[in-house]
C-alpha positions in Angstrom: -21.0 -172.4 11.3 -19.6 -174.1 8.5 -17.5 -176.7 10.3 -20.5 -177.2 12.2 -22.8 -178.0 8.8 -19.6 -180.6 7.6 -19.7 -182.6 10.8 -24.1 -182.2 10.8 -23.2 -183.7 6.9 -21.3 -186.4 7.8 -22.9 -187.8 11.2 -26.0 -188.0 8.8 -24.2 -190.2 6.2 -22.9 -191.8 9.2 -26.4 -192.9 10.4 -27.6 -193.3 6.9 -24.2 -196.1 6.5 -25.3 -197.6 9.8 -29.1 -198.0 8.9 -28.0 -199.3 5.3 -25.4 -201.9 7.4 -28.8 -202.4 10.1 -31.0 -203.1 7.0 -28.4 -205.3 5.5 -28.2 -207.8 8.2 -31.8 -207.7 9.1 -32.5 -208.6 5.6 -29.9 -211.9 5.7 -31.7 -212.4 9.0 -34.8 -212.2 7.2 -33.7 -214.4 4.3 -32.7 -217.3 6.2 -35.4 -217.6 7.9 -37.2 -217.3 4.9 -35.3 -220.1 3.6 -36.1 -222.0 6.9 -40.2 -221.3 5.7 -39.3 -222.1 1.8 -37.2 -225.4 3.4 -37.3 -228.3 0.6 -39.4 -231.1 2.3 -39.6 -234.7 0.7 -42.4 -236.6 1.9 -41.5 -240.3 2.5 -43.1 -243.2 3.2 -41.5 -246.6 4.9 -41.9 -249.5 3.4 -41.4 -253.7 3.7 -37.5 -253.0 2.4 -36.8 -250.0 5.2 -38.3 -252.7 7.5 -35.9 -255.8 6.4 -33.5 -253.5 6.5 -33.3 -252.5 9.8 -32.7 -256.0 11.2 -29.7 -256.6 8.8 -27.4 -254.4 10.4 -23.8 -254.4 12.1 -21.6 -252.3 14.1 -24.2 -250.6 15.5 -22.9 -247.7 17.8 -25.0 -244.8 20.0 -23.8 -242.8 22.3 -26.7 -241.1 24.8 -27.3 -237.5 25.6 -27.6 -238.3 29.2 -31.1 -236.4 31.1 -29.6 -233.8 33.1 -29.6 -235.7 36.6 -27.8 -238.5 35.4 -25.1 -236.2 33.0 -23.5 -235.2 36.3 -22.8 -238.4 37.4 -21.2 -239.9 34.4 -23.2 -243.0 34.3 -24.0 -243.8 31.3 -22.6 -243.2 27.4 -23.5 -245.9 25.4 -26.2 -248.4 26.0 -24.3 -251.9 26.6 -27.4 -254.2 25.2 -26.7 -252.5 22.0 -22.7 -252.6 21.7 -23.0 -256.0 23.3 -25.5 -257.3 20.4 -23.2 -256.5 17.8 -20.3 -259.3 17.8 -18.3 -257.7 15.2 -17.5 -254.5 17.3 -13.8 -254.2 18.7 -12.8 -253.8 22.4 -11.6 -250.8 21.9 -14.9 -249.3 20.0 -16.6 -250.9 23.4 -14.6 -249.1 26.1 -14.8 -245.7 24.0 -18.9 -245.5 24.7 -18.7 -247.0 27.8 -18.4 -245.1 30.8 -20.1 -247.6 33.1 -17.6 -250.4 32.1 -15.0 -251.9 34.9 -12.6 -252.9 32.3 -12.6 -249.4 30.7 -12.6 -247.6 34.2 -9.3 -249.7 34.8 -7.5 -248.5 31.9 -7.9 -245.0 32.9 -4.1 -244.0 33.6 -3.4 -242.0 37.3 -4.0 -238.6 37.2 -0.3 -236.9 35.9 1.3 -233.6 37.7 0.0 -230.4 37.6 -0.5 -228.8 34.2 -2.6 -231.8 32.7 -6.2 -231.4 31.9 -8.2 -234.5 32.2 -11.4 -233.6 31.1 -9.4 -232.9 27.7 -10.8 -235.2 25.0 -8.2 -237.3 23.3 -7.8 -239.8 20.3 -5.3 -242.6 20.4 -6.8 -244.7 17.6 -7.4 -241.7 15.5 -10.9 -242.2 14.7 -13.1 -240.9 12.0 -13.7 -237.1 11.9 -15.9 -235.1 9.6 -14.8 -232.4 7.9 -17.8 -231.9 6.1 -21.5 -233.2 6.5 -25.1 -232.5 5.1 -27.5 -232.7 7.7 -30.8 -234.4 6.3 -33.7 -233.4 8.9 -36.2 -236.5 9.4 -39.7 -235.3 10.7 -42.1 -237.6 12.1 -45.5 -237.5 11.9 -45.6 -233.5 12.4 -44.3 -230.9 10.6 -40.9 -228.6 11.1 -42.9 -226.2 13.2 -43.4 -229.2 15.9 -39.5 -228.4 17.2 -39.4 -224.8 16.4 -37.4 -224.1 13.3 -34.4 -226.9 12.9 -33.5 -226.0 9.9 -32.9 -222.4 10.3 -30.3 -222.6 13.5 -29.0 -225.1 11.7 -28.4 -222.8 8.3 -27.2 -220.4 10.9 -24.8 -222.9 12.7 -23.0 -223.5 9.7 -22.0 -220.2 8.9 -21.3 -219.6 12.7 -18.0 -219.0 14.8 -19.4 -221.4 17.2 -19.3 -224.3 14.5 -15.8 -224.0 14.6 -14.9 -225.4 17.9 -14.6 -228.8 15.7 -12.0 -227.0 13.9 -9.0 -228.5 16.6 -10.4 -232.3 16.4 -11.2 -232.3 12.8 -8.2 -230.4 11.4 -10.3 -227.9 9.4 -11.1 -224.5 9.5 -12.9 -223.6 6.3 -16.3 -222.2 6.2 -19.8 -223.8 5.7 -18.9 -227.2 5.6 -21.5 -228.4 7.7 -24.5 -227.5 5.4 -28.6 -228.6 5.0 -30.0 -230.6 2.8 -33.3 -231.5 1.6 -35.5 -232.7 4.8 -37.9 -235.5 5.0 -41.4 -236.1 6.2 -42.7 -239.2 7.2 -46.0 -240.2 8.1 -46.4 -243.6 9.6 -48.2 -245.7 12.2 -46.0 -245.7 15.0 -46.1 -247.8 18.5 -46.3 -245.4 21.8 -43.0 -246.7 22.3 -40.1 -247.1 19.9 -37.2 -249.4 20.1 -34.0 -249.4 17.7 -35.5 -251.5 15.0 -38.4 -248.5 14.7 -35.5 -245.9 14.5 -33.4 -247.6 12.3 -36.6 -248.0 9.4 -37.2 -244.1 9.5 -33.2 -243.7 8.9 -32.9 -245.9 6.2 -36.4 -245.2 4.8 -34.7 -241.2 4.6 -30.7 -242.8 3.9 -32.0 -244.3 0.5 -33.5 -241.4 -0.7 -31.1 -238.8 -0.1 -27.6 -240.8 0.6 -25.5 -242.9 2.6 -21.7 -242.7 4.3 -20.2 -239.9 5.8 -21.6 -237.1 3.7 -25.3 -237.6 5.3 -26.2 -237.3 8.7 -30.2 -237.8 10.1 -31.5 -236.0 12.7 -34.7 -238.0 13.5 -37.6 -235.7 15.0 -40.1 -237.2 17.4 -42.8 -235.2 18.4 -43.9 -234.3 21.7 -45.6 -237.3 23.7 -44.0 -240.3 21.8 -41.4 -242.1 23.8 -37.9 -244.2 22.7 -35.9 -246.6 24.1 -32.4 -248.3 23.5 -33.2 -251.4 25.7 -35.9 -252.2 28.0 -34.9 -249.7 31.0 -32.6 -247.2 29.0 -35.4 -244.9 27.1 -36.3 -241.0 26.6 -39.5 -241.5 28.6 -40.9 -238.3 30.4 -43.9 -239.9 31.1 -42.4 -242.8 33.3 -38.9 -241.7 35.4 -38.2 -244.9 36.2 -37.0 -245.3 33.0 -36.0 -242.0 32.1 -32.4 -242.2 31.2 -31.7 -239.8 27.9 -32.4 -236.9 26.6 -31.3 -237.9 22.8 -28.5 -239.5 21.1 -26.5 -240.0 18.2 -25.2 -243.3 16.3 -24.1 -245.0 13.3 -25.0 -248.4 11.6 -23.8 -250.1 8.7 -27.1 -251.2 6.5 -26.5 -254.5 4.5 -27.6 -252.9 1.3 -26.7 -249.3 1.5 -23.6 -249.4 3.9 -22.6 -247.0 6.4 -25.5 -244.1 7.7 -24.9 -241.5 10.7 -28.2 -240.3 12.4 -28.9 -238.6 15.8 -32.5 -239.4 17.7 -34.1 -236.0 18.5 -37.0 -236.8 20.6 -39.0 -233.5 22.0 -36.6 -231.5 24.1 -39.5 -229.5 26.2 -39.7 -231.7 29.1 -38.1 -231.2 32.5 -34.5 -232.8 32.4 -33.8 -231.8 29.0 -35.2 -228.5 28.5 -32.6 -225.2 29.0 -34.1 -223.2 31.8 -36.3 -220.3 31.4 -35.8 -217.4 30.3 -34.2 -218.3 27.0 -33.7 -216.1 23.6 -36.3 -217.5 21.5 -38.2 -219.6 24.3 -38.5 -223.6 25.3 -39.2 -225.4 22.4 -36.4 -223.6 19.5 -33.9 -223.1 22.7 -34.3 -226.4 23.9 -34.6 -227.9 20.2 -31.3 -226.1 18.8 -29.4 -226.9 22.1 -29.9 -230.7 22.3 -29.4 -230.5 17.7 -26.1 -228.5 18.6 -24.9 -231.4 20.6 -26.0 -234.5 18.8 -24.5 -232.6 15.4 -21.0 -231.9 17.1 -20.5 -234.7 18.9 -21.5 -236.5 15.1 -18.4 -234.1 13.5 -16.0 -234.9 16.3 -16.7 -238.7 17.0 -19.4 -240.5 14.6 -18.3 -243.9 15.3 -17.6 -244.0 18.5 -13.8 -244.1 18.6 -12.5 -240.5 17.8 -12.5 -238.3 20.2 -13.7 -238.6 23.3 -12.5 -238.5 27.4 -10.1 -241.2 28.3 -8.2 -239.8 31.1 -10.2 -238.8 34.0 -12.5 -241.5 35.4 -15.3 -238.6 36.4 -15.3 -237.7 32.6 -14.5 -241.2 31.0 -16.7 -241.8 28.0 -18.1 -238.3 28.1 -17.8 -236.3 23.9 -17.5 -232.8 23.3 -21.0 -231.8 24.1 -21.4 -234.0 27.1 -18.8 -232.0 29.5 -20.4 -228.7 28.9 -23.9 -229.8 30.0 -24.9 -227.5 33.0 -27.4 -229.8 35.7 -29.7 -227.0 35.5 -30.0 -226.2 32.0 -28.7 -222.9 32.5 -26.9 -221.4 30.0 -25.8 -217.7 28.9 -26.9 -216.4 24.7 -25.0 -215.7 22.5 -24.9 -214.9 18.8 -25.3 -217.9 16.0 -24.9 -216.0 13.0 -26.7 -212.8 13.9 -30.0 -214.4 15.8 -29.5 -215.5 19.4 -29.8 -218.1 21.3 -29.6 -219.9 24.5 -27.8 -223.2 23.5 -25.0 -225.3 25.8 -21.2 -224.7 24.8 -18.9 -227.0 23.5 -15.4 -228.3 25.0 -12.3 -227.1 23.7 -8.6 -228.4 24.5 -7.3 -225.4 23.4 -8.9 -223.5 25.9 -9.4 -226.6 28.6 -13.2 -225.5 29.0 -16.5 -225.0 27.4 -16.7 -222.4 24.8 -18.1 -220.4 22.2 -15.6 -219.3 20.0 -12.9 -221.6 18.0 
């Protein structure tokens, strides 16, 4: 009887350990998305300078988050009217963004023996890596809530496992280094349809308030129904296929009076082509959102200029980053734990494991 009223003893301060652990961790939960509620919001407005600005501008880089029909085939990186407008980039920048161009395609060695990986991203001309970055969210004309709650999987992301995938390319493996920063809100009369002049106004309207170089990065939120192009038939454009090319993207642009700014272009990810498939963790819009943010962010860390790393030796893969292999045509992908909190979000490519993954 006795033994019996020990073990009764400690099973109960067993449970009473586990609920005390349960409560913990629902209360960090709780917390951060707290924090996600409490997030620090500057409310911006753009002005004559943000629009002189954005047409004094070199080296001017994006690379596309193709739509999902057009990821498979490898088409198209880097939008050529773009890299072709800006005379002071190098050849080499050129052929790093551009899967679609002849002269890069020939430069593509032959496939070695057995025991090579050519989807393995590689950088010859040791390109610009973050090892740490504050991401600056940019909303446009709609509040956080629009896309679900940025802010928080990207508070949760930074404390993650899954952040350090980066770890081999950057040559880092300390913790939150990738953290959030005050956001923006801008409220502006827009055109149904915006080019890279448009984009580049909101960036540097948000880059002079809060910073420029490689400690910033802007994520630019576009809510749902406004369209954005990179050249006349190369545009996030739902509502016309024709044209239909991207899902998002990610750049960097060197501003004539505050220098050198990294942004991604986050247009609204619930549309067909771009949206993970359903059932997801936390549903379309935060799934979709966080997966597509994921990708621009990483793919920021591991090549923000264009010429880090990237494919180079496998001509079905050529031009394609870190996020761009793992995309599935479907938008299917499995959930996993970011910190606690799950979600249905797209991998990320490792060399050390030749495949997508989760884990570093």
């Amino acid at each position: 009887m006795k033994l019996f009223r020990v073990s009764r003893i400690s099973i109960a301060f067993a449970l009473l350990f586990l609920l005390a652990g349960s409560l913990k961790f629902s209360g960090a939960a709780a917390q951060n998305e707290s924090a996600t509620a409490q997030e620090s919001v500057q409310s911006l407005q753009v002005s004559a300078n943000d629009e002189i600005a954005a047409g004094n501008v070199a080296e001017h880089h994006v690379h596309l988050h193709p739509l999902r029909s057009r990821a498979a085939a490898r088409q198209l990186y880097e939008d050529p009217e773009i890299r072709h407008a800006n005379p002071q980039a190098g050849p080499s920048e050129t052929e790093a963004g551009s899967g679609a161009s002849s002269s890069a395609i020939s430069t593509v060695p032959v496939v070695p023996p057995p025991g090579f990986y050519p989807a393995d991203l590689s950088d010859p001309m040791h390109g610009k890596v973050l090892t740490t970055v504050q991401s600056n969210n940019v909303y446009i004309n709609c509040a956080a809530s629009c896309w679900g709650t940025p802010s928080g999987f990207l508070s949760r992301l930074a404390v993650s496992n899954f952040i350090h995938v980066t770890d081999e390319y950057v040559g880092a493996t300390g913790n939150n280094r990738y953290t959030v920063g005050t956001a923006t809100s801008i409220n502006t009369t827009l055109p149904a349809k915006l080019n890279p002049s448009n984009i580049l106004q909101l960036v540097h309207t948000a880059a002079r308030a809060h910073g420029s170089g490689y400690d910033h990065v802007y994520h630019i939120f576009l809510r749902s129904g406004v369209d954005v192009c990179t050249s006349a038939n190369t545009c996030y454009s739902p509502d016309n296929t024709s044209t239909f090319v991207f899902c998002a993207y990610h750049g960097s642009v060197n501003f004539q009076d505050i220098g050198h700014v990294l942004y991604s272009v986050e247009p609204y990810q619930n549309v067909p082509g771009c949206s993970v498939a359903q059932p997801s963790a936390n549903g379309p819009v935060v799934d979709s959102t966080s997966s597509t943010l994921s990708h621009e962010l990483i793919e920021t860390i591991t090549d923000p200029d264009g010429n880090a790393w990237f494919a180079q030796n496998s001509l079905v893969e050529y031009g394609a980053e870190i996020g761009d292999i793992c995309e599935n045509p479907f938008g299917k992908y499995g959930s996993f734990a970011i910190s606690g909190k799950s979600y249905t979000i797209q991998p990320e490519y490792s060399n050390k494991f030749h495949s997508c993954a989760t884990t570093p």
